[in-house]
C-alpha positions in Angstrom: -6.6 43.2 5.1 -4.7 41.3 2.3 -5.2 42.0 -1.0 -6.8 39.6 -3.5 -5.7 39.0 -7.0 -6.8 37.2 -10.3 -4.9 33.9 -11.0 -3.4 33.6 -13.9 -3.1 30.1 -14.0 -6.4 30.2 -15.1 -5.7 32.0 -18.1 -2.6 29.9 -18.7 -2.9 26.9 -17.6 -5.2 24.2 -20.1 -6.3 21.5 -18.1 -6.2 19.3 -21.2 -4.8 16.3 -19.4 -6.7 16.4 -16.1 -9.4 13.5 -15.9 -12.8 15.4 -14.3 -12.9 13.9 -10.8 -9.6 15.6 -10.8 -11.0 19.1 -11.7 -14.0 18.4 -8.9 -11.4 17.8 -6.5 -9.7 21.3 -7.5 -12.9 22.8 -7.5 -13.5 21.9 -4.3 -10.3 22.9 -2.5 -10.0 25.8 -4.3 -13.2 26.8 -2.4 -12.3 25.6 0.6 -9.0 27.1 0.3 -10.3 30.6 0.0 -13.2 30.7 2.0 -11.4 29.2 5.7 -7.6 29.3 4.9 -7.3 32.6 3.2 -8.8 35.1 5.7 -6.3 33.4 8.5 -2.9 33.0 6.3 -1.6 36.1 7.1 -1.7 35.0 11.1 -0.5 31.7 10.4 2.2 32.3 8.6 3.6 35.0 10.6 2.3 33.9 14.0 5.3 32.1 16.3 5.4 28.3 16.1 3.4 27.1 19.4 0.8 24.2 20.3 -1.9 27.6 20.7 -1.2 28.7 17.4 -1.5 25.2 15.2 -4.8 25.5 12.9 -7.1 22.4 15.0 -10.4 24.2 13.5 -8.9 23.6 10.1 -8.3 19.8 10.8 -11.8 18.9 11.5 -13.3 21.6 9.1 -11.0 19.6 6.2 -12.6 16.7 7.7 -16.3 17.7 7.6 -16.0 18.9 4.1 -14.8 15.5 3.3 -11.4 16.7 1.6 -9.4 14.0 4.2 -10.8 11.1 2.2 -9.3 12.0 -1.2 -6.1 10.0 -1.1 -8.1 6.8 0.0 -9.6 3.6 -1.2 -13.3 3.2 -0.6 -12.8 0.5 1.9 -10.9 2.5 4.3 -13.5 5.1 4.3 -11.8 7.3 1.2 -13.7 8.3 -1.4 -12.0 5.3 -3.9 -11.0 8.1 -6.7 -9.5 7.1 -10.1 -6.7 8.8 -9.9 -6.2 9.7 -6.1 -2.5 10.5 -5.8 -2.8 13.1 -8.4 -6.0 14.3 -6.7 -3.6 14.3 -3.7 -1.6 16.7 -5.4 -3.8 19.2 -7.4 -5.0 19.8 -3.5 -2.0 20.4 -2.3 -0.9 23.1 -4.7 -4.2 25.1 -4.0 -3.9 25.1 -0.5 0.0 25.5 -0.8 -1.5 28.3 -3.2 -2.9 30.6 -0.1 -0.7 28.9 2.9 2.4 26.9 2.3 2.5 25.5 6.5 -1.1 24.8 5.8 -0.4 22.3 3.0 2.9 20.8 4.8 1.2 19.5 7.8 -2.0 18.5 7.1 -1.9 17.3 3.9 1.4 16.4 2.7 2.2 14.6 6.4 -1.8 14.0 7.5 -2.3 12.3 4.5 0.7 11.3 2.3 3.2 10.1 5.0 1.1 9.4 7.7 -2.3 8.3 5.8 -0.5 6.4 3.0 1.7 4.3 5.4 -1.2 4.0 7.4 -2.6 2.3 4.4 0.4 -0.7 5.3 -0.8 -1.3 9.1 -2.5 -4.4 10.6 -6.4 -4.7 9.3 -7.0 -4.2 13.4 -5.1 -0.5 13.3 -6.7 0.9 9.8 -10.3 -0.1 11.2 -9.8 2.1 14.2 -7.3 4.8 12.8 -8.9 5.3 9.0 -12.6 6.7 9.9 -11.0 8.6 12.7 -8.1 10.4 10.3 -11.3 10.9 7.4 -13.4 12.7 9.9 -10.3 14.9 11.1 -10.3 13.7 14.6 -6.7 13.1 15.0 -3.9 14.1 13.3 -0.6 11.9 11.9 3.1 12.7 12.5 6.0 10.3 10.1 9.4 9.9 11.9 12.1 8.9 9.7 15.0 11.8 10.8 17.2 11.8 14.2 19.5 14.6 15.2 22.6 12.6 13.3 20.6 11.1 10.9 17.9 12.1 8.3 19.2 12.3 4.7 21.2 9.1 5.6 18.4 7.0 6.4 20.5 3.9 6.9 21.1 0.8 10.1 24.6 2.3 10.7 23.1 6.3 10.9 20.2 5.3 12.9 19.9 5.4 16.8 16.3 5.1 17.7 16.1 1.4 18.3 13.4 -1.1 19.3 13.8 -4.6 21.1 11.2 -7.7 21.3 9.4 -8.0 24.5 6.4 -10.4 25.3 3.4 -8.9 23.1 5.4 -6.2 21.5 8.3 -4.3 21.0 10.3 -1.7 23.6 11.0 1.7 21.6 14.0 4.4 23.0 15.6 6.6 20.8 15.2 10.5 19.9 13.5 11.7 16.7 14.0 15.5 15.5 12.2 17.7 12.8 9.2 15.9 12.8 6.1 17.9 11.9 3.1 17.8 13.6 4.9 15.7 16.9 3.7 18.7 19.2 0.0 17.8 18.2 0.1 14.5 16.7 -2.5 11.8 18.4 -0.2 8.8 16.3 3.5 8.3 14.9 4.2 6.3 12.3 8.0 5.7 14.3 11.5 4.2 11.6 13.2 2.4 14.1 16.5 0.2 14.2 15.3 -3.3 15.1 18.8 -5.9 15.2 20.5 -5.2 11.8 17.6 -3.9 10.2 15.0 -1.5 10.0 11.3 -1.7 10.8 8.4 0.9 10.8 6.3 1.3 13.9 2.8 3.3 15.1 3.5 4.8 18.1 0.4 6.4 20.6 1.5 9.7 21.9 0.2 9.4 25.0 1.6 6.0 25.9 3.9 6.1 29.0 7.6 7.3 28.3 6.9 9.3 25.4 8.3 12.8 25.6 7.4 15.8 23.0 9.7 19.0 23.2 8.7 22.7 22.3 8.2 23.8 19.3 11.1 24.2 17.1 11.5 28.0 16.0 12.1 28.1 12.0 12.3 30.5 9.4 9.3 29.7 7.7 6.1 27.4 7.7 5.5 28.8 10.9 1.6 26.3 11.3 3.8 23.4 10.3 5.3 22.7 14.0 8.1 20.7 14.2 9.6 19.3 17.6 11.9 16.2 18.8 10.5 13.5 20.0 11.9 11.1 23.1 10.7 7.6 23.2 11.9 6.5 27.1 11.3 2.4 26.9 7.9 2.9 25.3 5.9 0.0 25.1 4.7 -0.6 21.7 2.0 -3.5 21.1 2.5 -6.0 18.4 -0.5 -4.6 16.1 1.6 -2.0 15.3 3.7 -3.1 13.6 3.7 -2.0 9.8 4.0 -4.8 7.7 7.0 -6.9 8.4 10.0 -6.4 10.5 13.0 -5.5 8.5 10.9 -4.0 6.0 10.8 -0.4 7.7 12.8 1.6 5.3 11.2 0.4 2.4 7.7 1.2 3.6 9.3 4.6 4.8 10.8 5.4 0.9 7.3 4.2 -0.4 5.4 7.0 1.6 8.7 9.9 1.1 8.4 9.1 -2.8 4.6 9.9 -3.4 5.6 13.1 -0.4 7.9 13.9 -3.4 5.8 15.1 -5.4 3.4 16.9 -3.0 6.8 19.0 -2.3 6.7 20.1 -5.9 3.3 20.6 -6.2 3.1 22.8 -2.8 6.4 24.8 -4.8 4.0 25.1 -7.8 1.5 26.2 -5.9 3.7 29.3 -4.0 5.5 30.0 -7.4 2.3 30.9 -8.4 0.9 32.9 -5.8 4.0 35.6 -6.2 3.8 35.3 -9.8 0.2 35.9 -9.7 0.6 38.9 -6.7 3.9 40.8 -8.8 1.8 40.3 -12.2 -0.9 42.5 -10.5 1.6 44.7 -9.2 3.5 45.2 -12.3 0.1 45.8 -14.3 -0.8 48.6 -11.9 2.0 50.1 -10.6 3.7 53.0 -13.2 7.5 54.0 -12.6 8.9 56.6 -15.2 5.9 57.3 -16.8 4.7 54.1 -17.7 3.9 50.4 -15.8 6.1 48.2 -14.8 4.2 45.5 -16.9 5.8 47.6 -20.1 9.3 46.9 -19.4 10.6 44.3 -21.3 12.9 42.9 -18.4 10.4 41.9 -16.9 8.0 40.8 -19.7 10.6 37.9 -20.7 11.4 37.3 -17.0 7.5 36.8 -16.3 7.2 34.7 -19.8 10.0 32.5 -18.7 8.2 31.9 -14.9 5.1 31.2 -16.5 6.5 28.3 -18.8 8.3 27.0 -16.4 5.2 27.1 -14.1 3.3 25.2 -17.0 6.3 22.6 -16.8 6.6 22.4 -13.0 2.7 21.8 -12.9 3.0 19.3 -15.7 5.3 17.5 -14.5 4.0 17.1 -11.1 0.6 15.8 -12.6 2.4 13.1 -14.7 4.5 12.3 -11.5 1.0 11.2 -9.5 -0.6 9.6 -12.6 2.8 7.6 -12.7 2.2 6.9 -9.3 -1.8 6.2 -9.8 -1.0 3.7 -12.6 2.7 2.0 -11.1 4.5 3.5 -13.8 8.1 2.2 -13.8 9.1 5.8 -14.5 7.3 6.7 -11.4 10.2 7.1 -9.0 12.5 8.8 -11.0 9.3 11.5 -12.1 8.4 12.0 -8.4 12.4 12.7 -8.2 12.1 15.2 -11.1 9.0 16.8 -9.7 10.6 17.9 -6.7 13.7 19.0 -7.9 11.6 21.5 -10.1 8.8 22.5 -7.8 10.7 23.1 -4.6 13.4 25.2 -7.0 11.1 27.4 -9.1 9.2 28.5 -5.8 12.3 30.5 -4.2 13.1 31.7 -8.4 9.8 33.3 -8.6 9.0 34.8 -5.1 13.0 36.3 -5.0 12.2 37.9 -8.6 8.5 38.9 -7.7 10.2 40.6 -4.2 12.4 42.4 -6.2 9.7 43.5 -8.9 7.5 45.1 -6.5 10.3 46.6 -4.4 8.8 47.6 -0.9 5.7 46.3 -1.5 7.6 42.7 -2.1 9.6 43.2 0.9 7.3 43.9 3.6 4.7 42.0 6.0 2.0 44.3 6.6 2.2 48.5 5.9 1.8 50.3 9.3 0.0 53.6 7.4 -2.7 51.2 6.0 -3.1 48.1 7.6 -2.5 46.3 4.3 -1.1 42.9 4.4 1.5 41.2 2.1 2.0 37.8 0.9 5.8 37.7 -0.7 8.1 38.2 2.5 6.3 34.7 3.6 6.4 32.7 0.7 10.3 33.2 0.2 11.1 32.6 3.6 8.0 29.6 3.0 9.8 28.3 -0.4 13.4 27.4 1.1 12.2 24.5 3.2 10.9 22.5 0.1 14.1 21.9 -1.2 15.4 20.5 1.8 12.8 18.4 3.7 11.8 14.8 2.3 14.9 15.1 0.7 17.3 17.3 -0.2 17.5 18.3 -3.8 20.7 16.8 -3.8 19.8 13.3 -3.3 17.1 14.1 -6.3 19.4 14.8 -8.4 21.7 11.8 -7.3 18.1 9.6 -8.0 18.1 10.9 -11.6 21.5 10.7 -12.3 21.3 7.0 -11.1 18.5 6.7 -13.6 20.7 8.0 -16.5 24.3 5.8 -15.6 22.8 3.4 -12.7 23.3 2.6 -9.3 26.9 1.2 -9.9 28.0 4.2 -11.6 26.3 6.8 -8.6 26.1 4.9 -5.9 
């Protein structure tokens, strides 16, 4: 049994700038969310990472209820939204909202690294690949990082490395912390190809492909991460994305718009402890009187909650940027991250420490009751490093302020 509790972004929150097919989309998930993911998070986010364990009824559930077609055009199957990035992103905050792991790997990777790069392959690959991702019939893994190289994506750090054959390419290299590899029907594979880079789709059952175990992490426990071995695999010249030597660029293209789904999954876990200590703090009385009374914690809360309204904000400007090819776009997806991933960790640490016990533990032995906060925190940590590290965002902003000759 885990306890339930109102959200307060409702109350807070104005959705002033949100256009309506935006608010549907919400509406939508939000239902989803709560009705299929909810019931389950405890298990998956506490459950040990393992092939048995990933969520498959959730892929093709997501699928029937149409939710996998929000990110796309209408002529790869996609429901050809307005504004789809920042529908994108609005979903991934509620689902974020009940399960963090949930949100990683099948929406931030199913459809923002692995759908939107998908949206760069040959005319031959999207026509068999698109309806089949839509209808959640296979799912997507992105391979960018290697065991010596992932926040330096460049030729020199790069190992995996393909050569031209007759009708194709030969692929052998190792890739490491790549989510959803253990499951993953396709692999969108960064490769070094000569003296450049070039972006591949690999099938995970060709011949000299070789998935490992499940890595064991300290949180996101559904989102399964594993290394991948690539033994002289035989890739066919259709899958190549776009053009030879034009890998990294189409890499950074899909890792920017992942950017902001970072910070909108943090917004969306900031907001489940701040929502769960909130209720706690309103009911529970300590000398007398409730928690919610002491003004510590009133001006802490206050401060959460406007930096919640600016973390949400900012992430929604982000993906209209995006939506509308901003130049500012980058640099906000940049921004957006920075501030999501961080305020997550700031809010569950303070909401742990607010409701004591009940913050610290996992379920309560004498009544069976289940708690979300231990999960989120250890949940929160991984957005500031993965799709890269906060450093780098702030080396992207910084380069924004005094340029690329003054940072680097």
């Amino acid at each position: 049994m885990t306890r339930q509790v109102k959200r307060f972004s409702d109350r807070l929150y104005d959705d002033l700038w949100l256009p309506e097919e935006t608010i549907q989309v919400r509406d939508r998930v939000r239902q989803f969310a709560m009705e299929e993911i909810a019931p389950i998070a405890h298990t998956l986010n506490n459950a040990p990472e393992s092939v048995e364990a990933f969520p498959w009824h959730l892929v093709k559930k997501l699928g029937d209820a149409g939710l996998f077609k929000v990110p796309f055009a209408r002529e790869d199957g996609g429901e050809g939204l307005q504004y789809p990035a920042l529908a994108t992103m609005v979903m991934l905050e509620e689902v974020a909202y009940v399960c963090s792991g949930v949100a990683a790997c099948l929406i931030d990777v199913q459809l923002i690294l692995f759908g939107h790069t998908l949206e760069n392959a040959s005319p031959a690959i999207k026509e068999r690949l698109f309806p089949a991702l839509c209808a959640g019939d296979i799912v997507g893994a992105f391979a960018t990082s290697e065991p010596a190289a992932s926040t330096d994506l460049s030729v020199a750090a790069l190992q995996t490395e393909a050569t031209r054959v007759t009708g194709g390419y030969r692929l052998t290299g190792r890739k490491r912390w790549i989510t959803n590899s253990p499951v993953a029907h396709y692999m969108f594979v960064l490769c070094k190809l000569e003296q450049s880079m070039t972006m591949l789709l690999v099938d995970m059952s060709a011949e000299g492909v070789t998935v490992g175990e499940p890595d064991k992490k300290m949180g996101n426990h559904s989102q399964l991460t594993a290394d991948v071995v690539f033994d002289d695999v035989f890739v066919p010249q259709e899958c190549l994305v776009g053009q030879e030597g034009k890998g990294l660029k189409a890499a950074l293209n899909s890792l920017t718009l992942g950017r902001v789904g970072i910070g909108a999954c943090g917004v969306g876990m900031a907001q489940a402890a701040f929502d769960f200590a909130v209720h706690h703090m309103e009911s529970r009385s300590v000398f007398g009187k409730p928690l919610a009374n002491y003004q510590y914690w009133q001006f802490r809360f206050a401060d959460y909650a406007t930096q919640l309204e600016n973390a949400r904000n900012l992430f929604v400007k982000a993906a209209m940027a995006q939506d509308t090819n901003r130049p500012t776009a980058a640099n906000l997806c940049a921004m957006a991250k920075l501030v999501g991933s961080s305020l997550a960790g700031d809010v569950a640490r303070d909401a742990i420490q607010v409701c004591g016990g009940y913050g610290f533990v996992k379920e309560l032995a004498a009544t069976g009751e289940r708690y979300p906060l231990e999960s989120i925190y250890r949940d929160s940590k991984i957005g500031e490093i993965y799709e890269g590290a906060n450093e780098i965002q702030r080396l992207l902003v910084a380069r924004a302020i005094f340029g690329k000759d003054a940072v680097g």
